[in-house]
C-alpha positions as CSV (number, residue, x, y, z in Angstrom):
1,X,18.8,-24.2,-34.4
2,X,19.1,-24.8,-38.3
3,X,21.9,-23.2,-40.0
4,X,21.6,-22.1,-43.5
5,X,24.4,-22.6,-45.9
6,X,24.3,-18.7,-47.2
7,X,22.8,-15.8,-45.7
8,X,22.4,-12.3,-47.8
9,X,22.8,-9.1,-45.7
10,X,20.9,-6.5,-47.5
11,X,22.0,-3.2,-46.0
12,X,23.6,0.2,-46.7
13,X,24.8,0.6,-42.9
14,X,28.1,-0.7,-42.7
15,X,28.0,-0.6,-38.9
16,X,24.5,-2.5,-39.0
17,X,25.9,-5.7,-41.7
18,X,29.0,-5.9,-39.3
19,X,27.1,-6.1,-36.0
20,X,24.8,-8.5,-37.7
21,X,27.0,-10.5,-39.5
22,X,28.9,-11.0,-36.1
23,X,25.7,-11.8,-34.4
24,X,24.6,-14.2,-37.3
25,X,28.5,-15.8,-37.1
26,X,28.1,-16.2,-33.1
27,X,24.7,-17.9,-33.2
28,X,25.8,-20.3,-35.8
29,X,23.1,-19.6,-38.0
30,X,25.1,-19.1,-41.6
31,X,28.4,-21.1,-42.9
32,X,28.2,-17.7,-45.6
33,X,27.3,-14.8,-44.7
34,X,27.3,-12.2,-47.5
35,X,26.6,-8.2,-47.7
36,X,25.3,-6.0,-50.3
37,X,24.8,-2.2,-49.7
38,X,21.5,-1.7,-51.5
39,X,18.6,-3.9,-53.7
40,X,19.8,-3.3,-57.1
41,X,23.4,-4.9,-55.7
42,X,21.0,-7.8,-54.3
43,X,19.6,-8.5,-57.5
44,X,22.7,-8.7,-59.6
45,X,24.4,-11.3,-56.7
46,X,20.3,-13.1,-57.0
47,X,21.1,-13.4,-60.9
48,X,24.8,-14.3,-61.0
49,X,25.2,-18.2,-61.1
50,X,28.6,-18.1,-59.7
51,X,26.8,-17.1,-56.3
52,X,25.3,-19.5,-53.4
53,X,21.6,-19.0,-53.4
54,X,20.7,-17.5,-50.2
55,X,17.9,-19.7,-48.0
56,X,18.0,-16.1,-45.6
57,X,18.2,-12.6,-46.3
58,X,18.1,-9.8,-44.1
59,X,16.7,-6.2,-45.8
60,X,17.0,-3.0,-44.7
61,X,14.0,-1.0,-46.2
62,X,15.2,2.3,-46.9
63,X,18.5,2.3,-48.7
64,X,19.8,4.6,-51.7
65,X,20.1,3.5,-55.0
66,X,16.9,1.1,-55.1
67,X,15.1,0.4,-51.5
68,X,13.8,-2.7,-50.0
69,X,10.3,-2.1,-51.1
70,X,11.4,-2.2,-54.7
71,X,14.1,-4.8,-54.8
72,X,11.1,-7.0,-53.3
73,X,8.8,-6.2,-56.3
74,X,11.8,-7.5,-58.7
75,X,12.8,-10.4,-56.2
76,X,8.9,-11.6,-56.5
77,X,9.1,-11.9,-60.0
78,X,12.2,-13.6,-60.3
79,X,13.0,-17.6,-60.8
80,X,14.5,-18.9,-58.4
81,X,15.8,-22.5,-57.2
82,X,15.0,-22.6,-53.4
83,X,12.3,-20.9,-51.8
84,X,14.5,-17.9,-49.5
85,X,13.1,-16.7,-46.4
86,X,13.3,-12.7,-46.4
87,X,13.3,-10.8,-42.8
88,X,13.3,-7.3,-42.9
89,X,15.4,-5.5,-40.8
90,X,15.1,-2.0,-40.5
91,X,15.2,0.9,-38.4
92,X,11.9,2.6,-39.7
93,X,9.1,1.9,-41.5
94,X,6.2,4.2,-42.2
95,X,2.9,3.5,-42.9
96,X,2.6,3.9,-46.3
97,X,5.8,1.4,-46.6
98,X,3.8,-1.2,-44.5
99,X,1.0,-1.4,-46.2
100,X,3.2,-1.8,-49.6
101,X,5.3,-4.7,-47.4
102,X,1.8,-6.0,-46.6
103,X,0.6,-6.0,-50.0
104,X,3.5,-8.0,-51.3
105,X,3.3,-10.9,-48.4
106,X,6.2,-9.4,-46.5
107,X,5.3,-9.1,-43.0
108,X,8.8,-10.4,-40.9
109,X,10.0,-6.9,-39.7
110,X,12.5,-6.6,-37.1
111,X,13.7,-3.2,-36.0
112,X,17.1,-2.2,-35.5
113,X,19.3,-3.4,-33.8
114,X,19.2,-7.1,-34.3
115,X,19.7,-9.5,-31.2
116,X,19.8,-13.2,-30.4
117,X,16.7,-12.7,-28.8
118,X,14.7,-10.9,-31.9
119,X,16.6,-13.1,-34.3
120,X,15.7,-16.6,-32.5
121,X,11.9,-15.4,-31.8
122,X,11.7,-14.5,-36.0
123,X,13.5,-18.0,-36.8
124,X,11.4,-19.8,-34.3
125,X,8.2,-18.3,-36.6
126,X,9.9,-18.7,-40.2
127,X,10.5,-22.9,-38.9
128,X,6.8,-23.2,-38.1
């Protein structure tokens, strides 16, 4: 399995970036794992050139402050170095948020919780 050098938790569940940071630790995946609690947070650590570029994030879609949706309508604008694989991992996502995911090319959706098993079957897809 390829491990990525930093991976960005995207998240306003502190329970949720500590199960899967642990998860993400255990499987070897990340040598850096990082957290934010929301998108706008995501953005600034995306713009700050002291930070690893992530090659993986993980985003909740419904978070205070500014939600997944959003921070990926910024994110697809931006410049970046690498191309970074974005999964979305959420708990629930309505209809009217999938057709905006769909719209945008975002389609990797895992639901809450994550597992080795959902994370190695999404990895598995994102290597092909």
């Amino acid at each position: 399995m390829f491990q990525y050098n930093t991976v960005l938790l995207v998240d306003d569940d502190y329970v949720n970036n500590f199960v899967t940071e642990r998860l993400l630790k255990r499987a070897n995946i990340g040598k850096t794992i990082r957290s934010v609690r929301n998108g706008e947070e995501a953005l600034t650590y995306l713009s700050e050139e002291k930070n690893d570029c992530p090659e993986l994030i993980f985003l909740d879609i419904n978070m205070p402050e500014m939600d997944g949706i959003n921070f990926l309508k910024y994110f697809k604008k931006m410049v970046l170095d690498k191309r970074i694989k974005v999964i979305l991992l959420t708990g629930h996502v309505g209809p009217k948020q999938k057709k905006a995911l769909e719209e945008l090319g975002f389609c990797n959706l895992i639901e809450k919780p994550l597992t080795e098993q959902k994370l190695f079957k999404i990895l598995e897809k994102e290597s092909v």
